[in-house]
N, C-alpha and C positions, 0 to 999 in steps of 0.2 A: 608259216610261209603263206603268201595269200599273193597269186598271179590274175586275181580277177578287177575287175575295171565295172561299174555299174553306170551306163550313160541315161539320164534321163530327160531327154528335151524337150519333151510336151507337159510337164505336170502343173506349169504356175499360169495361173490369172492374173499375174501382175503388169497393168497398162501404163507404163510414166504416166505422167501427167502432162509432160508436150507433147504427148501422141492423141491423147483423146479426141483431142477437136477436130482430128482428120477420120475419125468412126463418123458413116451417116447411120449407125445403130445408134441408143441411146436407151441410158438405165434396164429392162428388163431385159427388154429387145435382146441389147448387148451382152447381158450375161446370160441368156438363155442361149446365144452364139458358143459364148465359152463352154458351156455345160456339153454340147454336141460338139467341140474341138478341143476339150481340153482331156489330156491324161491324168483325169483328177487321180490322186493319191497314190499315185504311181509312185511318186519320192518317200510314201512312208510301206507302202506294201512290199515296195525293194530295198528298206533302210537296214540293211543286215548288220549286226555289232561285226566287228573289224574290217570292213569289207569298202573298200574304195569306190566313192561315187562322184560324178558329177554332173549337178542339176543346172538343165539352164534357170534361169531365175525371171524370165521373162515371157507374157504372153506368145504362143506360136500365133498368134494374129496379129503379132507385130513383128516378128523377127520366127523363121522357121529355121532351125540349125540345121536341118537333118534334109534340106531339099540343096541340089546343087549350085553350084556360086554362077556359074553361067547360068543365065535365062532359057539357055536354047539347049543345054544339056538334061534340062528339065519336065519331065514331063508333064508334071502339073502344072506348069506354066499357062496352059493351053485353057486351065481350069481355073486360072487366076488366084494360084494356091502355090506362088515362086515362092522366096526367099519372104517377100513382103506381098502379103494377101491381099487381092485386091476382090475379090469374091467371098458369099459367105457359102456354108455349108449344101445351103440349096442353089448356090448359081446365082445369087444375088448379091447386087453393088455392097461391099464391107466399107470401104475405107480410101479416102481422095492418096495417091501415092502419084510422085514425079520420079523427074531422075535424080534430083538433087538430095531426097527423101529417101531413095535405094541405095545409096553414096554411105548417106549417113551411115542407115543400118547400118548396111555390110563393113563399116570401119570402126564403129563403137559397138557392137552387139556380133554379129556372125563372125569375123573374123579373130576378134577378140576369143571367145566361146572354142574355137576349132583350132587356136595356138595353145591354147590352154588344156584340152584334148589331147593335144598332141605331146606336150611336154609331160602330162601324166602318163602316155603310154612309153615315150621313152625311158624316163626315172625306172616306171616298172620292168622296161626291159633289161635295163643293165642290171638294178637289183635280183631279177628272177630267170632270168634269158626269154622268159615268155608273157604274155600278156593275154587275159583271154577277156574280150568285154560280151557282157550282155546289156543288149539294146533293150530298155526296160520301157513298153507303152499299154495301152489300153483299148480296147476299141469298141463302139457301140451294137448294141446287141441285133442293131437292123440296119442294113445298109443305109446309108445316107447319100444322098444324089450328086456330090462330087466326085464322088467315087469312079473310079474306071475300070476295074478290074472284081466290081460286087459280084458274090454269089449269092444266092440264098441262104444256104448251110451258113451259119455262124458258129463254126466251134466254141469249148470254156477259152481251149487255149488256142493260140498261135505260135507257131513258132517258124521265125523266119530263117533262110539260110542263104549263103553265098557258096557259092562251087570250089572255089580256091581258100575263100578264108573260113571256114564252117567245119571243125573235123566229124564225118560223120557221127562218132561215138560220142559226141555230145550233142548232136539232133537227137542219135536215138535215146540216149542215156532221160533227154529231157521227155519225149512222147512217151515211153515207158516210165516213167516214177508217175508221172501227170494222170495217165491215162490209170494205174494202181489206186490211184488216189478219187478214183470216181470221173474225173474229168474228161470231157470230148478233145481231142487235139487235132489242130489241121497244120499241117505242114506247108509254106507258103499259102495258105489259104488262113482269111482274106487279103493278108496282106503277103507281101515278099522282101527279101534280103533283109540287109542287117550293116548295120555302118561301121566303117574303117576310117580313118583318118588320110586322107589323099596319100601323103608322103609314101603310107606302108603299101596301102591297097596295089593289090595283084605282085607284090614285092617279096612282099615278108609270112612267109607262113606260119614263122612264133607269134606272129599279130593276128589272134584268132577271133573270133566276133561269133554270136548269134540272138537273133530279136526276139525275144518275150512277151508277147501281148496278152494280155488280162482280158475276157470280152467283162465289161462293166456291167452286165443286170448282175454279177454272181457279188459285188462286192458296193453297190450303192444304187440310188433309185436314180434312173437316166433323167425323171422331170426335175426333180427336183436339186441335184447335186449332193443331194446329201448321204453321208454311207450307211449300208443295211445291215443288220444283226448279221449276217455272215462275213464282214470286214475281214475282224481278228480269226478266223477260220483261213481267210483265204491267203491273206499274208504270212501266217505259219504252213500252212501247205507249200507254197513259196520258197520260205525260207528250210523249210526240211529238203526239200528238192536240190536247192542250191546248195546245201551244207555240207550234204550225203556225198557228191558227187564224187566218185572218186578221183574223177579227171581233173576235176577245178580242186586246186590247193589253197582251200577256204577251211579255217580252222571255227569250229563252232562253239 
């Protein structure tokens, strides 16, 4: 029996090819961009045998799944980091976006992505009555200047929660295995919450959610993109975590 859900929206570098020509980055520039926004290997550090995933497939610098469909309900908007990035990491022009180009997105990539979301949490509820997803991301090991809510402290881990959708005894269940295992844990720190699918959110309490962040020096070098001898360490740390649990009905 397996009630868990593994969401991953930031982990791909993949830019179509009719998006390119609206980057004013180019060649390095632009992948040194990706390297500071992408959840690189998030989709193979969370790839657990039986365990139900779904990756977006597509650059977060061209389509953000996980920011809200309204502009104004958004607060990275403000940072030019909506739905479709119009800033890069440091506060710098990314990419030419209209209205006709946010249309797009949000009808072939965000909405697509978030129906699809949706129809995997319901399947799983009727088969299990419950559904619990972990928000599976990454984050860098020094704050970056779009950021609004930086600390200093950079925990290993993060772990985000929601007050209604988050059962406690799987915040603590996760800061205690993590923290056994040698690792720093911060709780909402640096980042906060954890995503539900609109329809459930503040509805459905069998629709349980919490966010996972990896900080990236423990599992690849931030210049260069590439992964460090403690990869396959940290991925089974991971996966022992998640396997164990006794709350999540994840069969290992």
């Amino acid at each position: 029996m397996n009630n868990v859900l593994i969401h991953i929206p930031h982990s791909s570098y993949h830019i179509p090819p009719e998006y390119k020509s609206l980057f004013f980055l180019k060649g390095d520039d632009l992948f040194q961009e990706q390297v500071k926004m992408t959840d690189s290997y998030t989709n193979e550090l969370f790839d657990i045998r039986g365990v139900q995933k779904i990756v977006f497939s597509i650059s977060r610098l061209v389509c953000d799944v996980e920011r809200f469909r309204n502009e104004e309900d958004e607060e990275m908007t403000k940072q030019g980091m909506w739905v479709c990035y119009t800033r890069t990491s440091d506060c710098k022009p990314l990419k030419f976006v209209d209205y006709p180009h946010k249309q797009e997105i949000l009808k072939l990539h965000y909405d697509k992505h978030h129906s699809f979301f949706e129809k995997l949490v319901e399947q799983m509820l009727k088969k299990h009555k419950q559904c619990l997803i972990i928000d599976a991301h990454s984050f860098s090991s020094a704050p970056l200047p779009y950021e609004l809510h930086s600390q200093n402290f950079r925990p290993d881990i993060c772990i985000g929660t929601d007050n209604f959708h988050t059962p406690p005894i799987v915040a603590e269940y996760l800061c205690e295995s993590f923290s056994k295992l040698g690792y720093s844990v911060g709780v909402n720190n640096p980042f906060c919450g954890t995503i539900v699918p609109l329809k459930f959110y503040g509805k459905a309490k069998n629709v349980m959610s919490v966010m996972l962040e990896i900080n990236r020096s423990l599992y690849m070098d931030e210049s260069t993109g590439e992964k460090n001898l403690s990869f396959l360490k940290v991925k089974q740390d991971i996966m022992q975590v998640l396997t164990l649990c006794p709350f999540l009905k994840v069969e290992p």
